[in-house]
C-alpha positions as CSV (number, residue, x, y, z in Angstrom):
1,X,20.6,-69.0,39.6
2,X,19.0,-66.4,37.2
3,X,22.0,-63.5,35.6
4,X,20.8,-60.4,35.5
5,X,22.0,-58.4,32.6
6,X,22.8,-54.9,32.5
7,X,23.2,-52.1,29.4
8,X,26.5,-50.9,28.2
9,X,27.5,-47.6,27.4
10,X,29.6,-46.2,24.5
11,X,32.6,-44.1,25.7
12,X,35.5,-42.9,23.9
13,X,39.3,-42.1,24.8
14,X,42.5,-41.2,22.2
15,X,45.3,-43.5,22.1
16,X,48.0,-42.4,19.4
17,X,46.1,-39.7,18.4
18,X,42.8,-41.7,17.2
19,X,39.8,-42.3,18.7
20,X,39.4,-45.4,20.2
21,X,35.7,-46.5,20.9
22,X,34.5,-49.0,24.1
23,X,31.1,-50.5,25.3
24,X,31.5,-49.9,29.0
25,X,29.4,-51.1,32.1
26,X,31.1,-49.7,35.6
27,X,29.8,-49.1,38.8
28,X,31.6,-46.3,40.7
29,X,29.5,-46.5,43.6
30,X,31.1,-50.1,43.9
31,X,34.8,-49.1,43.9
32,X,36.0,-52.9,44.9
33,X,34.5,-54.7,41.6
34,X,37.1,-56.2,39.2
35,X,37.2,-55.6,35.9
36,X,37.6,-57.9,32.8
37,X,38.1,-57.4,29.5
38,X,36.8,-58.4,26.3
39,X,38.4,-58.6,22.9
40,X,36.9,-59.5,19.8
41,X,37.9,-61.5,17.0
42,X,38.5,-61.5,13.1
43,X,36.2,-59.3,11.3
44,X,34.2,-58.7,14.1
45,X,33.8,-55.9,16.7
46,X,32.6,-55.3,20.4
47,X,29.0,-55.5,18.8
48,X,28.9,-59.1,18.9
49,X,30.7,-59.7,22.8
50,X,27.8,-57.3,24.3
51,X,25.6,-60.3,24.9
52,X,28.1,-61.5,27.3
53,X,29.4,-58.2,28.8
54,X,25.7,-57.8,29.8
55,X,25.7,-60.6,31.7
56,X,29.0,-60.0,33.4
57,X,28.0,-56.5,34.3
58,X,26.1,-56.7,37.5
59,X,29.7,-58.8,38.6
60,X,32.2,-56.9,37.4
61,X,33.7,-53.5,35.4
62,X,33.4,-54.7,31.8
63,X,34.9,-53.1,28.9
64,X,34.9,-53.8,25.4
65,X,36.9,-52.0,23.2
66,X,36.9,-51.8,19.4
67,X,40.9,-52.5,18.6
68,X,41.9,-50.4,16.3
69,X,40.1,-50.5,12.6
70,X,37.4,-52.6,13.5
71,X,34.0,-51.4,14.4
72,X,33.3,-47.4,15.3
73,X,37.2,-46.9,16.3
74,X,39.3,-44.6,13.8
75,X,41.4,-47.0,11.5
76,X,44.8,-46.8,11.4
77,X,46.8,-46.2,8.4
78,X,47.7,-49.7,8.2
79,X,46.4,-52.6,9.4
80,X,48.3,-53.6,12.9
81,X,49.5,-57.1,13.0
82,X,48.5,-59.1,16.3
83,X,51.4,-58.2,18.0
84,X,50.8,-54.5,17.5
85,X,47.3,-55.0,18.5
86,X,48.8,-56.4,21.5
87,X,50.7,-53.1,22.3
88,X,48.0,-51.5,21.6
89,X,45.6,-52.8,23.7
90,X,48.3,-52.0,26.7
91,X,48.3,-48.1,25.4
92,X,44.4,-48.1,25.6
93,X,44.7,-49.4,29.3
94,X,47.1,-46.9,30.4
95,X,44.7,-44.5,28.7
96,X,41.8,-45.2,30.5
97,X,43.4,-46.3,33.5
98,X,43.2,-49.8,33.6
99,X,46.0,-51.2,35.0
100,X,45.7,-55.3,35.7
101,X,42.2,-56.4,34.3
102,X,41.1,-60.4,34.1
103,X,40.7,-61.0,29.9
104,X,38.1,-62.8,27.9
105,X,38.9,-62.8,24.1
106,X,37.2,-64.9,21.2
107,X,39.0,-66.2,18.1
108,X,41.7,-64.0,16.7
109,X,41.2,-62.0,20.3
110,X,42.8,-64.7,22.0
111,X,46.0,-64.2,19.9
112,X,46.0,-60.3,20.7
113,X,45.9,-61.7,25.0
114,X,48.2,-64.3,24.2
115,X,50.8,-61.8,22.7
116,X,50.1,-59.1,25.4
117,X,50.4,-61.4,28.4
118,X,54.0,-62.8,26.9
119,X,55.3,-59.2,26.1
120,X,53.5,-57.7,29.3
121,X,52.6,-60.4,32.4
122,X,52.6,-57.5,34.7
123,X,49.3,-56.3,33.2
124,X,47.5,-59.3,32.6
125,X,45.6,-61.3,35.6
126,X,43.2,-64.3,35.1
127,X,42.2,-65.3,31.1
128,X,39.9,-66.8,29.4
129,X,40.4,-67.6,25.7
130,X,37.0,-68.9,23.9
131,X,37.7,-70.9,20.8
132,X,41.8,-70.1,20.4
133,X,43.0,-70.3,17.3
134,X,45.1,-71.0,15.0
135,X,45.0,-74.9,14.6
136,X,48.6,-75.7,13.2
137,X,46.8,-78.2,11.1
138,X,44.5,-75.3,9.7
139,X,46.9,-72.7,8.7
140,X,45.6,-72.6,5.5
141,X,42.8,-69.1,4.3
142,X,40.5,-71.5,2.6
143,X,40.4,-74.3,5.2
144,X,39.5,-71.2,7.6
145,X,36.7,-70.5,5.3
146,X,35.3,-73.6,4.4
147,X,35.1,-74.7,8.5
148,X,33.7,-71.1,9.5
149,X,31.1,-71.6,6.9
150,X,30.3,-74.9,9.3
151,X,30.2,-73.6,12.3
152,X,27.4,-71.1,11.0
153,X,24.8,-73.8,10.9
154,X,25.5,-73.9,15.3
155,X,25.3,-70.3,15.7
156,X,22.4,-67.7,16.3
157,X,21.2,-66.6,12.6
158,X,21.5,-62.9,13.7
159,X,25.5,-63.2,13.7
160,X,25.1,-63.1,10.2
161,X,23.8,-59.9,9.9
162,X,26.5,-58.6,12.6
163,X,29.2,-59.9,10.5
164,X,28.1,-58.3,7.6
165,X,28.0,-54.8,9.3
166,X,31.5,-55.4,10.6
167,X,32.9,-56.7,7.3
168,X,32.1,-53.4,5.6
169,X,33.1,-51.4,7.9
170,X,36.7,-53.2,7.9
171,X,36.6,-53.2,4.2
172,X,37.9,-56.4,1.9
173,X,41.4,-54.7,2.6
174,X,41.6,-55.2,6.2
175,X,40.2,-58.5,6.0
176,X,42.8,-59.7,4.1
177,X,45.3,-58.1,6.3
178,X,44.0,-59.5,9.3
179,X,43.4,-62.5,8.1
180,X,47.3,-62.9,7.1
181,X,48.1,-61.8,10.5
182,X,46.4,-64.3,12.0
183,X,47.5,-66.5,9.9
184,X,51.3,-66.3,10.4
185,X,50.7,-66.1,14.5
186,X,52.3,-68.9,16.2
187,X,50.3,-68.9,19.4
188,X,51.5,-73.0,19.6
189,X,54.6,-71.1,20.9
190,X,54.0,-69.0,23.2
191,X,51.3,-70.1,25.2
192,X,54.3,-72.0,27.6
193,X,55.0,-68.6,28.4
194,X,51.9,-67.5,30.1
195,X,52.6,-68.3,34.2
196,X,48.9,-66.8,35.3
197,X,45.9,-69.4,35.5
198,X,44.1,-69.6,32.1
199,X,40.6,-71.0,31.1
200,X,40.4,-72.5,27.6
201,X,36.4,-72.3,26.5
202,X,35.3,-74.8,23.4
203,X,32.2,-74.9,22.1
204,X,30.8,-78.8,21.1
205,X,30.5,-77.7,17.7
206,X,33.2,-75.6,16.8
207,X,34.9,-76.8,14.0
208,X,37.2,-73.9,13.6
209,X,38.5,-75.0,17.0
210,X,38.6,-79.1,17.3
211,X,38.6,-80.9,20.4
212,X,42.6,-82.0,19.8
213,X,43.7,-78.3,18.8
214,X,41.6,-77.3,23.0
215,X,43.0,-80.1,24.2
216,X,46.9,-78.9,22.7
217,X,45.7,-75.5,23.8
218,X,45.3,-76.6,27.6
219,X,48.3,-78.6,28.0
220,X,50.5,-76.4,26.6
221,X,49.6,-73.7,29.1
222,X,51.6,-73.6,32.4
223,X,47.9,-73.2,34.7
224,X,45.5,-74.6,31.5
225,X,42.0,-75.8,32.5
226,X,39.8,-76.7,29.4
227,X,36.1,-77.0,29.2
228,X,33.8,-77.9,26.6
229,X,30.7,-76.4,26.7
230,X,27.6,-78.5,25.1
231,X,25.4,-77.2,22.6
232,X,28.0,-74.6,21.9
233,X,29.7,-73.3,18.2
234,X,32.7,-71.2,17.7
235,X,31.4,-67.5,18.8
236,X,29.4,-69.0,22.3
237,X,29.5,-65.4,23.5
238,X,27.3,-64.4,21.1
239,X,25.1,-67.5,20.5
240,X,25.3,-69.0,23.7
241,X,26.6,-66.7,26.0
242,X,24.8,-68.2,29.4
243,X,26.8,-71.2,28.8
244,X,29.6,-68.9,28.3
245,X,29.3,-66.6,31.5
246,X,28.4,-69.9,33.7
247,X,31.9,-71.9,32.5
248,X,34.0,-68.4,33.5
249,X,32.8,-66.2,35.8
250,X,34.4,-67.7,39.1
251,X,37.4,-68.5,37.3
252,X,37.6,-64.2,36.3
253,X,36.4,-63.6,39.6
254,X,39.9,-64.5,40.9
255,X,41.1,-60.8,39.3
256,X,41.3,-58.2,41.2
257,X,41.1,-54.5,40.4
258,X,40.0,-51.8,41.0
259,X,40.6,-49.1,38.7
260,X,37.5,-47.4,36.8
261,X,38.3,-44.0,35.2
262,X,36.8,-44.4,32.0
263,X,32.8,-44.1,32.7
């Protein structure tokens, strides 16, 4: 079956009293779609999850916001740790008036659901969590490094250039930050906490993301299902996003709502 992709638009909301941006794709003339949201990872911004969100658009209301800091959203006097990016992102849903979305988040991303489905499992329907991290094993800044520097050789050339933009706009500071953050986050233990269905996504050649650490991932999780998807690295909505949208989207189908004030 051929997936049709559709554009995203920039719009932009205040939570806290800074502007928050989001690549949106809604449909208001198609008031029973679900929604899902996308979260990006370390570094990174929506930039890189808009291959994916196009290809989820003609299915659902996508949204992809820039969490706080990262990308075109106004930074924040301090860099917030996951679990206050996980409060966060609840404050940007009651701003735009999202109020129980499906999730797909990459990387660090997955922490941020993670944290927000523990400390709020009233908001949170279906997830998806593509290449979870941290591996307990791997809680070390240069092991990070040296098996992200790995994974490139799997992933689209072009994500170089996209991390580069991102990096400077986050700035060596916020790196660091974010980096300790993740760091410290012990998703190992909470993940037994999460009670709705969730879909663990590996790439075959993600070496930030072995196949034990998935495998721990899944089996932790109350309603885990792993898959692994061939030919894949560690960012397979960007590089591979087909394979991506094909392992998830009747799993985030399962969501259901219906709310679409931000357009």
């Amino acid at each position: 079956m051929t997936q049709r992709q559709e554009q995203l638009v920039s719009a932009w909301t205040d939570v806290h009293g800074r502007k928050v941006h989001t690549r949106v794709a809604t449909r208001i003339d198609l008031p029973g779609r679900p929604s899902v949201v996308l979260v990006h990872g370390l570094v990174v911004s929506s930039l890189y999850l808009v291959p994916t969100g196009e290809l989820l658009a003609p299915h659902f209301n996508v949204y992809i916001p820039d969490l706080p800091g990262f990308g075109k959203s106004e930074k924040p006097p301090n860099v917030y740790t996951v679990e206050q990016l996980a409060d966060w992102l609840i404050a940007w849903m009651d701003a735009i008036g999202l109020e129980r979305p499906a999730f797909l988040a990459n990387s660090m991303g997955c922490q941020v659901i993670v944290e927000a489905a523990v400390r709020h499992p009233e908001r949170v329907r279906n997830i998806v969590l593509s290449g979870p991290v941290v591996d307990p094993r791997a809680r070390k800044p240069l092991v990070q490094v040296m098996r992200a520097l790995r994974v490139y050789f799997y992933e689209k050339p072009s994500l170089i250039r996209i991390h580069a933009i991102d990096y400077a706009r986050l700035g060596l500071r916020g790196f660091v930050r974010c980096m300790q953050s993740m760091l410290e986050y012990r998703i190992e233990e909470k993940l037994p906490f999460l009670n709705d269905p969730v879909l663990v996504v590996r790439g075959e050649h993600d070496f930030i993301v072995p196949q034990r650490w998935a495998e721990e991932v899944a089996a932790l999780l109350p309603q885990g299902h792993l898959i692994v998807r061939k030919g894949a690295a560690h960012t397979t909505n960007y590089s591979t996003p087909r394979k991506l949208v094909r392992a998830c989207r009747a799993f985030l189908l399962y969501a259901d709502d219906h709310d679409t004030r931000l357009r």
